[in-house]
N, C-alpha and C positions, 0 to 999 in steps of 0.2 A: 504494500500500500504506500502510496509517496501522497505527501500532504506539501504543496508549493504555497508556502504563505509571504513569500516577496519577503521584505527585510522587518516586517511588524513585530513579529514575536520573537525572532533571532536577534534586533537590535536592542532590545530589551534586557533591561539587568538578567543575569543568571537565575532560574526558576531551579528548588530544589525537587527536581524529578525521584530523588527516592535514590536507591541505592546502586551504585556504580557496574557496569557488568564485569564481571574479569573474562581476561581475553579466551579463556575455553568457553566461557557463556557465549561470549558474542557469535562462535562460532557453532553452537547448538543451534544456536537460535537465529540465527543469521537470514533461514528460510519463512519468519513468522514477522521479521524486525517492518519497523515503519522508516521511512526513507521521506528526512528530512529536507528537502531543497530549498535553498535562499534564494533572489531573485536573480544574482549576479550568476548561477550555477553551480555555485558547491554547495555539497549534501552531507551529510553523515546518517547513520542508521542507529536507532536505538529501539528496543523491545519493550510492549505494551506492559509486561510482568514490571520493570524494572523501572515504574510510576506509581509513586503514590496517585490515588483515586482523584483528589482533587486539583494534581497538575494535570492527569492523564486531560480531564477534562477543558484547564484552562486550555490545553493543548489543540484540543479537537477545536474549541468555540474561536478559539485566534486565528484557525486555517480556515474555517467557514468565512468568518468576518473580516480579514485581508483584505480579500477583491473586492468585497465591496466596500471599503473605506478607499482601495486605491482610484477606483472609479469615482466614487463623489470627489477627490483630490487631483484627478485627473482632468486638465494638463495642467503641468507645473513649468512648464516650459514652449518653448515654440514649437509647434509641428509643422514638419516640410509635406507638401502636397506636390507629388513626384507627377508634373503631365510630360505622355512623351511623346509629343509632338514639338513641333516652334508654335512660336508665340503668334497670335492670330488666327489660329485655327480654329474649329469646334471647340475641339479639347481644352484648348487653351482657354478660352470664353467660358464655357461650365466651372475649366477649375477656380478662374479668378472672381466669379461671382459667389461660387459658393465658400471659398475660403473668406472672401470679405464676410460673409454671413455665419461660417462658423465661429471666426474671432470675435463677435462680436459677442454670440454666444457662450464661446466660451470665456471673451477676456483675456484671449492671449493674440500672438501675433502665429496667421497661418500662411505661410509663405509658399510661394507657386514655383516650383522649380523645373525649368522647362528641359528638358532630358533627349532631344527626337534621335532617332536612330533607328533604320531596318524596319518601319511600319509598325514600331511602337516596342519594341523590342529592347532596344538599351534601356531605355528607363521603366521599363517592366520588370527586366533584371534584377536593376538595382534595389525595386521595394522586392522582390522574392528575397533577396539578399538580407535585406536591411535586418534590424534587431526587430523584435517581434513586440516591441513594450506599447505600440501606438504613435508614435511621434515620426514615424516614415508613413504615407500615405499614397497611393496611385487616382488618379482618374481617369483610369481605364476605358474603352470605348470596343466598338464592336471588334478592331482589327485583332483584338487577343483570341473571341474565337478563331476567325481565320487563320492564324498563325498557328495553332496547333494543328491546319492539314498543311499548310504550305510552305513550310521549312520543314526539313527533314532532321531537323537536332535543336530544339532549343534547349536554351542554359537554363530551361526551369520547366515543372510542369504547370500548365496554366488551374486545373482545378486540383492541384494539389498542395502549390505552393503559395495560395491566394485566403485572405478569407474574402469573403463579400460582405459588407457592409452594405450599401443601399443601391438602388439603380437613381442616377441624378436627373437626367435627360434623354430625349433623343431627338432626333433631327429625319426626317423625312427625305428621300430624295426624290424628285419628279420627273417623268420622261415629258421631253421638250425636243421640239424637231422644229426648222426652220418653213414661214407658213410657206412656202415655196412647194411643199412636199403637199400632194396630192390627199392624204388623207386628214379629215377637219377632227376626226374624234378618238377616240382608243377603239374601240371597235374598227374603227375602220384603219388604222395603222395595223391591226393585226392580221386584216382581211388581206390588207396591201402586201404585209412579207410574208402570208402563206400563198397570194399569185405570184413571188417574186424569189420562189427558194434562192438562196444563196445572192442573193445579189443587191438587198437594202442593208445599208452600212451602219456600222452605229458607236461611235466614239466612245472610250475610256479614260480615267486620268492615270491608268496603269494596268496593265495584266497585273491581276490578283487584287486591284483594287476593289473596293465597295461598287462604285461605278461598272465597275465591268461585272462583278459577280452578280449585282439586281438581273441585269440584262439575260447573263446566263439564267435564272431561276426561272424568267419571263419565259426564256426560248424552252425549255425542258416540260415546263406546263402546259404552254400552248403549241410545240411539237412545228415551232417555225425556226429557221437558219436564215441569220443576221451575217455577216461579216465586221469581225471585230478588227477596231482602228485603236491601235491604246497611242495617248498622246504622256506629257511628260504634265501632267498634274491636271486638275479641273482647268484651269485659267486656258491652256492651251488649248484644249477641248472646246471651248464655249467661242473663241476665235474661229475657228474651224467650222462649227453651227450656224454660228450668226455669219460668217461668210459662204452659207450654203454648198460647202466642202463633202459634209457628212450629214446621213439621213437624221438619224436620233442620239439622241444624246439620257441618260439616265442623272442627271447632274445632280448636287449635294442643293438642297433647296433653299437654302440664302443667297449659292452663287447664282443662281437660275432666277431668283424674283423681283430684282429692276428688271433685267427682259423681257419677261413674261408680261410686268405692268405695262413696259413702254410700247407691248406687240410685235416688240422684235422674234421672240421666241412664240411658239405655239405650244400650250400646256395639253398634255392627254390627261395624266394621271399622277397621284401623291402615291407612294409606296407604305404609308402609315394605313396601321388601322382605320383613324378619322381622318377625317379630312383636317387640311392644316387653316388654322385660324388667318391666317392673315390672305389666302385664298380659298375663299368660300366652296367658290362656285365649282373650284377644278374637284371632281369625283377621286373616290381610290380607285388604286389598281382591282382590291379585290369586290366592289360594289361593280365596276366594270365588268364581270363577266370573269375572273380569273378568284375565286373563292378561297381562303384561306393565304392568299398572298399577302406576306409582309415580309417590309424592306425600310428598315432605318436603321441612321448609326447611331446607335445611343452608347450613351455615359452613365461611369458607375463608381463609385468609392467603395477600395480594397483597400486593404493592410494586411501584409505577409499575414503568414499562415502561424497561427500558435498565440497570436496575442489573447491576452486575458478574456473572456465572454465579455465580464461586466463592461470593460473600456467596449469592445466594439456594441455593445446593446446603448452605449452612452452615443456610442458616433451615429450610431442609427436613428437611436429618440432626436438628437441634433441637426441631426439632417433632415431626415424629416420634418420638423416643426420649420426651418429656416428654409424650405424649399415648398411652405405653405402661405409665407409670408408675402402677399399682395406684390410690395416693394418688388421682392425679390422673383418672384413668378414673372411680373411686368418685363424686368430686365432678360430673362431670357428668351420669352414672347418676342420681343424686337426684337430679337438676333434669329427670330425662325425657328427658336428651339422650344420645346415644351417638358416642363419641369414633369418628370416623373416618381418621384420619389415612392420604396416600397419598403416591405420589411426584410432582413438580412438572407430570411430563408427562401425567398421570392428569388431575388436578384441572383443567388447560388444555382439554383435551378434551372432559372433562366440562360446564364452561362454556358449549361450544361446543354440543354437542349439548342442553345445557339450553336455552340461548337458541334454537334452532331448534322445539325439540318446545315454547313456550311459545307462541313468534311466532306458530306456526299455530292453536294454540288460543285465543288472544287474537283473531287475526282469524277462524276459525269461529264464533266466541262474539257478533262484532261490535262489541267493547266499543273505544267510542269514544277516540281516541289526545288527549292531555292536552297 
């Protein structure tokens, strides 16, 4: 049995547990002992026999109540919120609003540390890495499912070296096609690339990107062949569009909604369950005729794997409450994005069935592992 009470009862003057074991006890009993752990990692073993009744007890009532006095005292310090992307991005937007909004709550400073590497993968790393106490933090987004089919090794396992904390956001993307292009609606865009196998085009901001894989899940459902254009980010993509270069385009739905306003772009469909608030009128994919489809990139607050319950049930009540907040809902509404907040066991599961319904499509798709 190991009892982890962080440094509460072990910083504590000496407690007379009763009588000392000699070293042949220790080793009878070695199979029965209780295994003491401090927060730093060292432990020592001592047997339940070898307590008086009423330390035995202060014993047990100090490793219950620990975690939760370290939770009500938690944070004592700054927490770094690991986003791995650059600055400006989705990612980057969810994490700097919600860290303003957890500091505030919690009274300390949450600082945004922008980490980008390999499609989110360096600074995913680093929080697998980081110490497990709560004060290293990710905002995580869809690309971690992807990444466990589309690298062949990474430096961590994604559902096992994470815990999940809340889901924050997600973002929608929208298929937009230049009005030039013969079909006015989604139904009729799909009527178009099933008379047109193999030969309606349709831009990505990368093989293996979000953008490309929507596309792929679209083409697998409704049993049409697009020809894939990957460009070097969304930006390049939407030049390409709006120069009527390429038939359709799957774009990240902030970058797509000046065009769509000004008519430069033609909206079919939002990849979210609902429709997106600041476009009413454009329908979803799957009220369109294509049933069970969804397609957003959302965001989510992790912290390595092993940290205490209570702290992460505290990050969760936090986020939660701050991602309810009028203020704070508003600010990500403007940016396109809609605050989703859930509870810990939700967003873990989610994860999980994200990374499974990706895998498959990444290998339907054939797209080669990195």
């Amino acid at each position: 049995m190991t009892l982890t009470c962080g440094d509460c009862l072990l910083s504590q003057p000496p407690v007379n547990f009763g009588r000392q074991l000699s070293r042949s006890d220790r080793a009878q009993r070695k199979g029965g002992s209780l295994k003491l752990t401090r927060s730093g990692g060292s432990s020592f073993h001592v047997h339940p026999s070898s307590f008086k009744p009423q330390a035995l007890a202060i014993l047990l009532i100090s490793a219950l109540l620990c975690p939760l006095a370290l939770a009500q005292e938690y944070p004592t310090r700054p927490i770094r919120m690991v986003a791995p992307f650059a600055p400006g991005g989705g990612t980057d937007i969810s994490a700097r609003i919600l860290a303003e909004a957890l500091g505030k709550a919690f009274n300390e400073t949450v600082v945004v540390d922008n980490r980008p590497g390999a499609g989110s993968v360096v600074g995913s790393e680093i929080v697998a890495k980081s110490n497990a106490d709560g004060y290293t933090l990710l905002l995580g987004n869809i690309s971690m499912a992807f990444n466990a089919a589309l690298y062949k090794k990474l430096p961590y396992d994604t559902l096992r070296d994470f815990t999940a904390i809340s889901l924050v956001s997600d973002q929608p993307n929208i298929l937009v096609a230049h009005p030039a292009l013969p079909a006015k609606s989604f139904k009729e865009f799909i009527a178009l690339a099933r008379s047109q196998p193999g030969k309606l085009t349709y831009a990505s901001a990368g093989t293996g990107a979000g953008t490309h894989l929507a596309m792929e899940l679209l083409m697998m459902s409704q049993k049409i062949e697009l020809v894939h254009v990957p460009y070097k980010g969304t930006g390049p993509a939407l030049t390409a569009l709006l120069g009527n270069q390429i038939g359709a385009f799957f774009s990240t739905f902030a970058s797509a909604l000046p065009h769509v306003k000004a008519e430069r772009l033609r909206a079919y469909a939002v990849t979210s369950v609902n429709r997106a608030g600041t476009l009413p009128e454009v329908p979803t994919v799957a009220e369109s005729g294509v049933p069970g489809y969804e397609y957003s990139t959302w965001y989510g607050l992790l912290s390595p794997a092993g940290v205490p319950r209570p702290i992460v049930n505290r990050l969760n009540k936090e986020t939660v409450a701050a991602l309810s907040i009028p203020e704070v809902r508003q600010r990500y509404i403007t940016q396109g994005v809609d605050p989703i907040p859930s509870t810990a066991a939700h967003f873990a599961g989610y994860i999980k069935s994200e990374t499974d319904k990706w895998s498959k499509v990444i290998r339907a798709a054939k797209i080669p592992q990195q």
